[in-house]
Rosetta silent file (secondary structure, phi, psi, omega in degrees, C-alpha in Angstrom):
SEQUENCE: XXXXXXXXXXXXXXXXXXXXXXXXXXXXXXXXXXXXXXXXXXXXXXXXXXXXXXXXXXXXXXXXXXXXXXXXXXXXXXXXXXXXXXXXXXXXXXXXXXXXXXXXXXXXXXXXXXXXXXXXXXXXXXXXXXXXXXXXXXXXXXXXXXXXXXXXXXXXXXXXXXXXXXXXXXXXXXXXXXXXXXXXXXXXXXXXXXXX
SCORE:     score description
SCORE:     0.000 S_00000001
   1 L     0.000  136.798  164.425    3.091   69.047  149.841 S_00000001
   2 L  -121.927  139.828 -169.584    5.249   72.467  149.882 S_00000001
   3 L   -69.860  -81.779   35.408    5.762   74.689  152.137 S_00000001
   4 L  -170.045  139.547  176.210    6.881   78.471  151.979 S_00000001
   5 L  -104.079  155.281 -176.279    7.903   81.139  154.981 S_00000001
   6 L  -124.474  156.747  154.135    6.979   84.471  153.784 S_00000001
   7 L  -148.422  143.054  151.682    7.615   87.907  155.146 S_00000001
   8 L   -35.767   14.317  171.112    6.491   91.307  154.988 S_00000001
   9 L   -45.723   97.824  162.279    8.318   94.512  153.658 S_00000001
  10 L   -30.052  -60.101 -170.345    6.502   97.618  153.794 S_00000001
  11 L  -146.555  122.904  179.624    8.322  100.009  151.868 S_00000001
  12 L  -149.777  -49.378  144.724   11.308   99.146  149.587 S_00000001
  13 L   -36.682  -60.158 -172.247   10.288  100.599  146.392 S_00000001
  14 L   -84.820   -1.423  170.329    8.576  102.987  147.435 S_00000001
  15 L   -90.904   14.542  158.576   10.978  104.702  149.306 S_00000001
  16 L  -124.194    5.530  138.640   12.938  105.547  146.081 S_00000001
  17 H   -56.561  -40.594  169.926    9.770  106.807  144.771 S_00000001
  18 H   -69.515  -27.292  158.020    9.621  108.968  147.781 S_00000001
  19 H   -33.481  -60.382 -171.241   12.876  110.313  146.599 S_00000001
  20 H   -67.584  -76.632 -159.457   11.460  110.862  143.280 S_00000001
  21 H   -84.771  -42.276 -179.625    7.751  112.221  144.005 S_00000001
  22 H   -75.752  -45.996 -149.222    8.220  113.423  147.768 S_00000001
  23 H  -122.329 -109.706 -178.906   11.690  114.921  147.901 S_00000001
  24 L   142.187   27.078 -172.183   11.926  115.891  144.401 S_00000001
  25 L  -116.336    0.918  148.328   15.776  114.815  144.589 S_00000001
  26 L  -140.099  117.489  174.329   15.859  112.260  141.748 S_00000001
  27 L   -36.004  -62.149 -157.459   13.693  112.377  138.069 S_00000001
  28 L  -136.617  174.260 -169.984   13.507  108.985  137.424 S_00000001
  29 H   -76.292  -38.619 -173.775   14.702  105.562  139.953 S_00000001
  30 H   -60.436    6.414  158.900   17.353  104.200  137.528 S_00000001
  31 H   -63.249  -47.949 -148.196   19.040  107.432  138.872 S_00000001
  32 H   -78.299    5.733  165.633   19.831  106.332  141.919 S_00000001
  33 H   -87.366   -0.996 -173.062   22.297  103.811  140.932 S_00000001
  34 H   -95.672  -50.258 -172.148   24.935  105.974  139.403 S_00000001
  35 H   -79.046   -9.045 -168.583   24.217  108.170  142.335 S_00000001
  36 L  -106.318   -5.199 -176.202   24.720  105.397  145.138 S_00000001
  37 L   -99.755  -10.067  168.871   27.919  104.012  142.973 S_00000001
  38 L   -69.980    0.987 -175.208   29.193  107.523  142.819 S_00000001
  39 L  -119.931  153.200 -164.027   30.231  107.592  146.965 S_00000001
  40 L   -87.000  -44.182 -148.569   33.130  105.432  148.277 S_00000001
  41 L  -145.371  168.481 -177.869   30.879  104.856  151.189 S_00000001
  42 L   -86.958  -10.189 -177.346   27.323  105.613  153.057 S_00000001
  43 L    61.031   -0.573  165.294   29.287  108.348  155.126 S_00000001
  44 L    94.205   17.317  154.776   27.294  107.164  158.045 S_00000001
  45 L   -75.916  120.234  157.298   23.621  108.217  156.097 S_00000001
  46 E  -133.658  173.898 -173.252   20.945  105.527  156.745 S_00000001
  47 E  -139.801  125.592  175.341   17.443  105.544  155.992 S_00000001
  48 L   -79.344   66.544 -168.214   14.385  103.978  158.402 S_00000001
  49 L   -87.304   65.543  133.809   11.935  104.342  155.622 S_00000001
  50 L   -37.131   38.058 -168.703    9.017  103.142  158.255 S_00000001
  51 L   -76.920   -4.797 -161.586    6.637  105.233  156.257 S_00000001
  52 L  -137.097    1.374 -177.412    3.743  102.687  156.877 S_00000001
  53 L   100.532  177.171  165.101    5.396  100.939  160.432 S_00000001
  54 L   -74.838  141.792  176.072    8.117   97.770  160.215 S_00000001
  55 L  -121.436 -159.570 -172.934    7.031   94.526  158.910 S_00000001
  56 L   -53.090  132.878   27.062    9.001   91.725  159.483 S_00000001
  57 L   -96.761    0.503 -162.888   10.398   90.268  162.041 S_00000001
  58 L   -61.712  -57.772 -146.853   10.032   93.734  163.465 S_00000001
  59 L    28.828   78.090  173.681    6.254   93.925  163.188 S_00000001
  60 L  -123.124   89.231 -179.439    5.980   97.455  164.740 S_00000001
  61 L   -39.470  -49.728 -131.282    2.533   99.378  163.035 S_00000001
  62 L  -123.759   -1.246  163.963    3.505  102.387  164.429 S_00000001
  63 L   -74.796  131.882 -168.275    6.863  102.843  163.997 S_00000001
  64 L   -95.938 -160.161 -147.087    7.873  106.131  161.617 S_00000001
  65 L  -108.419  127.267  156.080   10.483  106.293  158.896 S_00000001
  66 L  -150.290  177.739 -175.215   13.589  108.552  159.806 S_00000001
  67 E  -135.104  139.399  172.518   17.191  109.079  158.468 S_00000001
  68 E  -123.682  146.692  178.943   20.256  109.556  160.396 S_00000001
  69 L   101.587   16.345  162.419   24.178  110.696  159.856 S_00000001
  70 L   -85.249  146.992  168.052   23.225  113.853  157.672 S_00000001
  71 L  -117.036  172.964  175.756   25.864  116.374  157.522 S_00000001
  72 L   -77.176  -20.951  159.828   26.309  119.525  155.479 S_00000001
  73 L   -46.338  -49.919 -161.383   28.441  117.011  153.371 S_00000001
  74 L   -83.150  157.992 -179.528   25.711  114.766  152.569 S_00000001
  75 L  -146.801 -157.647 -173.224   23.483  115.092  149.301 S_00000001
  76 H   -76.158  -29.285 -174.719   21.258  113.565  147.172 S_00000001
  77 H   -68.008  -25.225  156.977   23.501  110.649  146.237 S_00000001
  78 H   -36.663  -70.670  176.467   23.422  110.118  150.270 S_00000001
  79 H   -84.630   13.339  135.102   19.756  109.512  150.411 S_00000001
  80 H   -22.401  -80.030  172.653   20.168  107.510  146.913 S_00000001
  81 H   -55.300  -36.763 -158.845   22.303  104.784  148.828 S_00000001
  82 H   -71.568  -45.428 -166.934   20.526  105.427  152.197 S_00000001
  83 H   -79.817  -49.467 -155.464   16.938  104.093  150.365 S_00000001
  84 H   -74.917  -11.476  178.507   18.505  101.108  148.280 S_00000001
  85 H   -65.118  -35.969 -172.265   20.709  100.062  151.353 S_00000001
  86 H   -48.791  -49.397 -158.358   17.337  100.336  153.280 S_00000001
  87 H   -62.281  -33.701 -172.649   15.921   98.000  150.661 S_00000001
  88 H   -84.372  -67.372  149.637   18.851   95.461  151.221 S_00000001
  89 H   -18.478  -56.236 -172.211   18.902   95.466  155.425 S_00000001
  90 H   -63.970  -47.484  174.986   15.315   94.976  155.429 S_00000001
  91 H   -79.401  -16.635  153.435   15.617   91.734  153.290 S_00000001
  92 H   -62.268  -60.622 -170.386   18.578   90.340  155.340 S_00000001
  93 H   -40.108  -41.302  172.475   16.189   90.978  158.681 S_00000001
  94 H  -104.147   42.354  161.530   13.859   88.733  156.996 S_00000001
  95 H  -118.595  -30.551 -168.314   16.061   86.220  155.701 S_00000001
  96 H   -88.009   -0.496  168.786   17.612   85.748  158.649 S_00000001
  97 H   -72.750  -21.754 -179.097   14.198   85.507  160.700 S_00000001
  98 H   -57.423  -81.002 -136.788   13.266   82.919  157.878 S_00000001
  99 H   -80.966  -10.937  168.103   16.281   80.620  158.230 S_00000001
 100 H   -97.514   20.811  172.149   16.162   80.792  162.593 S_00000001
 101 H   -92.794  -77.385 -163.481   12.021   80.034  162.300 S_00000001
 102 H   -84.264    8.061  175.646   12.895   76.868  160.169 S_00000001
 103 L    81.451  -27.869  163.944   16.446   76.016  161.251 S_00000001
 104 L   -67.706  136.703  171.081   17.378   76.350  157.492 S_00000001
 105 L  -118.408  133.847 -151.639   19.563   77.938  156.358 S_00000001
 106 L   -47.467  150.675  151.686   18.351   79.394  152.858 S_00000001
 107 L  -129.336   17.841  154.451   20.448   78.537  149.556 S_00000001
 108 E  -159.774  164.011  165.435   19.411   81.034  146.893 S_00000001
 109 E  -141.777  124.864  172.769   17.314   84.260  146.780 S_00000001
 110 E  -109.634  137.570 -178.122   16.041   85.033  143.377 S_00000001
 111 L  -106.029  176.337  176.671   14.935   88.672  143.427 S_00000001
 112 L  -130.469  173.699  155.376   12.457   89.877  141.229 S_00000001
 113 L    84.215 -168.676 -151.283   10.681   93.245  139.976 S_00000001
 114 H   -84.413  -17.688  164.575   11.703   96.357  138.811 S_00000001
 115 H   -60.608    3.006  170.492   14.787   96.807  141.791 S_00000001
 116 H   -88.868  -18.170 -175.584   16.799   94.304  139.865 S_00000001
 117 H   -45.347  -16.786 -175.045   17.501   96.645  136.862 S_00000001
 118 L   -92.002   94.745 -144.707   19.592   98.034  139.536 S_00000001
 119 L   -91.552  -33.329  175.289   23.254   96.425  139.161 S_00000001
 120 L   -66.245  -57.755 -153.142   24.449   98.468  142.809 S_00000001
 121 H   -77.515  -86.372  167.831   21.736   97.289  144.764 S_00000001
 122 H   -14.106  -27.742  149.455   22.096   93.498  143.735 S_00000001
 123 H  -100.271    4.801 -172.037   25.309   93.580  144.747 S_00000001
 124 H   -87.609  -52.824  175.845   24.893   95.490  147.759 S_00000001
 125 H   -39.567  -77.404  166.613   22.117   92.833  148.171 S_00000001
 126 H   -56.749  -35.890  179.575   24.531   89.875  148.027 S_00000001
 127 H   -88.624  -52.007 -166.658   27.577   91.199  150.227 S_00000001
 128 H   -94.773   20.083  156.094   25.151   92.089  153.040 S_00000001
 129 L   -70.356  -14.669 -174.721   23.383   88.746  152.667 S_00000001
 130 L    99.751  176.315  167.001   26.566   87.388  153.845 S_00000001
 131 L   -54.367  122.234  169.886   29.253   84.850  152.619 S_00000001
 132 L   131.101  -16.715 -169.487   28.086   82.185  150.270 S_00000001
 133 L  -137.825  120.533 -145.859   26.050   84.536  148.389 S_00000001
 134 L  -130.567  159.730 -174.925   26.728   86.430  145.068 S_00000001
 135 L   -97.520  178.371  161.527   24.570   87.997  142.837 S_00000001
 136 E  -166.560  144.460 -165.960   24.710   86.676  138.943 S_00000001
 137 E   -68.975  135.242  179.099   22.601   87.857  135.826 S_00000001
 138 L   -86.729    7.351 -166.134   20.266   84.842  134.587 S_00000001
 139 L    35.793   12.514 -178.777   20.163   87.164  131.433 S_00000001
 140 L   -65.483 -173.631 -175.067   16.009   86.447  130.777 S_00000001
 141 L   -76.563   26.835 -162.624   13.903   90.008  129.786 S_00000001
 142 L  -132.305   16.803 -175.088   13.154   90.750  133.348 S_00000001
 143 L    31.565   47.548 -175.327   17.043   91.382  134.105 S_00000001
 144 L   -73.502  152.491  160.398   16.064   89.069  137.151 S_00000001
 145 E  -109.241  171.088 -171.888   19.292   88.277  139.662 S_00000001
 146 E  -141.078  127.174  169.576   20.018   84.821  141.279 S_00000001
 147 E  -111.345   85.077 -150.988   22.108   84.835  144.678 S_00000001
 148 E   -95.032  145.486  159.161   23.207   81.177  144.784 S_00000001
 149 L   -89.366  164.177  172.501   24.282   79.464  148.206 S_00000001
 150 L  -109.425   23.578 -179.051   26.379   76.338  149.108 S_00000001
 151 L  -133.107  116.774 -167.717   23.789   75.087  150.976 S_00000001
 152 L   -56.834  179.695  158.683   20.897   72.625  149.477 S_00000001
 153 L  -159.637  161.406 -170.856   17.049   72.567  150.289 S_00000001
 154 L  -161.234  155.511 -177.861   14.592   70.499  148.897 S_00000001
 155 L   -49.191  157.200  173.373   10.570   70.040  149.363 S_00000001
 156 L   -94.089  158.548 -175.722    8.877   68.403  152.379 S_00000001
 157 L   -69.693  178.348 -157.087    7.719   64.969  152.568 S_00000001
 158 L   -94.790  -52.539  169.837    4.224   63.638  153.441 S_00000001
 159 L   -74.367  -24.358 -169.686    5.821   64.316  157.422 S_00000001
 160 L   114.108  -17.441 -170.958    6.883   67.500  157.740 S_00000001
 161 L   -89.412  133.621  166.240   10.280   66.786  156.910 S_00000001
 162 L  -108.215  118.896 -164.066   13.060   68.358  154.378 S_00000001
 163 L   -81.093  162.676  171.871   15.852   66.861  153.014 S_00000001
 164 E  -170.206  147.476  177.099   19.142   69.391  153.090 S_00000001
 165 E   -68.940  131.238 -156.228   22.309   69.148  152.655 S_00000001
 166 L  -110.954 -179.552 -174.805   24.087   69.715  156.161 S_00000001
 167 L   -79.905  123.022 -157.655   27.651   71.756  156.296 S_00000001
 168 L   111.265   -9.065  178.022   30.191   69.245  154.751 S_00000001
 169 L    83.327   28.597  145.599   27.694   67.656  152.010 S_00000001
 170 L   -73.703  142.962 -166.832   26.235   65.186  154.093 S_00000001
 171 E   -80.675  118.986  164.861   22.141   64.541  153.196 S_00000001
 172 E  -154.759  159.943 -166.714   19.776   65.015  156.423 S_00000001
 173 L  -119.302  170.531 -164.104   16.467   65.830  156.639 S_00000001
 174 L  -143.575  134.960 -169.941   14.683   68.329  158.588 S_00000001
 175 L   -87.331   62.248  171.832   11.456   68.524  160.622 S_00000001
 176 H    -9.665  -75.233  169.990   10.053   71.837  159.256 S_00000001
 177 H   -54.185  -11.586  162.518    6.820   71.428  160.840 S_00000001
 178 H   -88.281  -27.196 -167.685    8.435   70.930  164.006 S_00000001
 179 H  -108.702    7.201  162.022   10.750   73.286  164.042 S_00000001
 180 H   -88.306  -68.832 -150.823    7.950   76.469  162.832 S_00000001
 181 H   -66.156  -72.423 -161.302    5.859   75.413  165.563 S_00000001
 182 H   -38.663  -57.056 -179.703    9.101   75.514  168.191 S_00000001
 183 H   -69.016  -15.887  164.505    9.796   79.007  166.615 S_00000001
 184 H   -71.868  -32.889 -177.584    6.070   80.186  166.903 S_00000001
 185 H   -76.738  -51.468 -175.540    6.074   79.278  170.384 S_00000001
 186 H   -50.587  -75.178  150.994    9.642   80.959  171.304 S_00000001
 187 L   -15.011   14.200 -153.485    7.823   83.940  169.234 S_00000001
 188 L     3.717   46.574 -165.396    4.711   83.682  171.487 S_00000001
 189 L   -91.904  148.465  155.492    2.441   82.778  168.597 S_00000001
 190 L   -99.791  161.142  171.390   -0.157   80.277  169.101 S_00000001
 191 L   -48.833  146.435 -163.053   -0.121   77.119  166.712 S_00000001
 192 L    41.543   30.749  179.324   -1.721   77.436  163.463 S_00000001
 193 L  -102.545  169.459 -111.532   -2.931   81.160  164.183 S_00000001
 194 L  -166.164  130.030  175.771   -2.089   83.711  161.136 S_00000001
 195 L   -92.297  128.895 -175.378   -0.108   86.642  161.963 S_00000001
 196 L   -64.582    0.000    0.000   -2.319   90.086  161.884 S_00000001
């Protein structure tokens, strides 16, 4: 039997579409990587895009999108970076909500979809994933990236259990199912109810 934690992101995409169709400050998205590799830095621009509320771990419906740290300085390559950084933040909050609900800690993220074409973001993606994790091209037609870790995982057992590699390469297993319900509870969820 296998397992999988999932999460939510609202808007990651579409907030370089809002660029595009709302703001009217880039033609097409494979702009914005020339424009977010053209700045040394974010200059202190970020972008909330919270156009639909926060999904995970946030889960806040009603929170709205906003951007802070413009200056008369800042421009379009400024909200460029500001959406694909967004895009990158969002998917650390919910890797690291992943790996303290199961105690794992993750050892690759293969992205997918039409953000990998984007060679900035995918590494932006990898440095704020933390140490351990780099991007590299798998070269298939989907320009997919692979972020590899030093740390194994492997399917659960008939128990509830995982085997993983612990830090030093010793083999131990791990009581998934024990430790999602301990994190549902800390989380005030009850067992086996489905989050809304």
């Amino acid at each position: 039997m296998d397992y999988a934690l999932e999460a939510a992101i609202f808007v990651t995409g579409a907030a370089v579409q809002w660029l595009r169709d709302g703001l009217g400050v880039i033609r097409a998205a494979a702009e914005t990587e020339d424009l977010a590799r053209s700045l040394d830095s974010n200059d202190g621009v970020y972008l909330v895009p919270a156009f639909t509320g926060l999904g995970s771990p946030h889960w806040h419906p009603y929170a709205r999108g906003t951007i802070v740290g413009l200056t008369c300085g800042a421009g379009r390559a400024h909200l460029a970076r500001a959406a694909l950084e967004a895009m990158a933040y969002q998917t650390v909050d919910a890797l690291r909500a992943m790996e303290e609900a199961s105690g794992v800690v993750l050892g690759e993220l293969k992205a997918d979809g039409g953000a990998v074409v984007n060679g900035w973001l995918m590494k932006f993606q990898a440095d704020a994933g933390g140490a351990g994790r780099r991007s590299r091209d798998l070269g298939d037609d989907r320009a997919r990236r692979r972020l590899p870790g030093g740390r194994g995982h492997g399917q659960l057992d008939r128990g509830g259990r995982a085997l993983d590699v612990a830090p030093g390469g010793a083999l131990r297993t791990v009581d998934v199912r024990r430790r999602a319900r301990d994190a549902a509870q800390r989380l005030g969820a009850r067992p086996g109810a489905r989050h809304q």
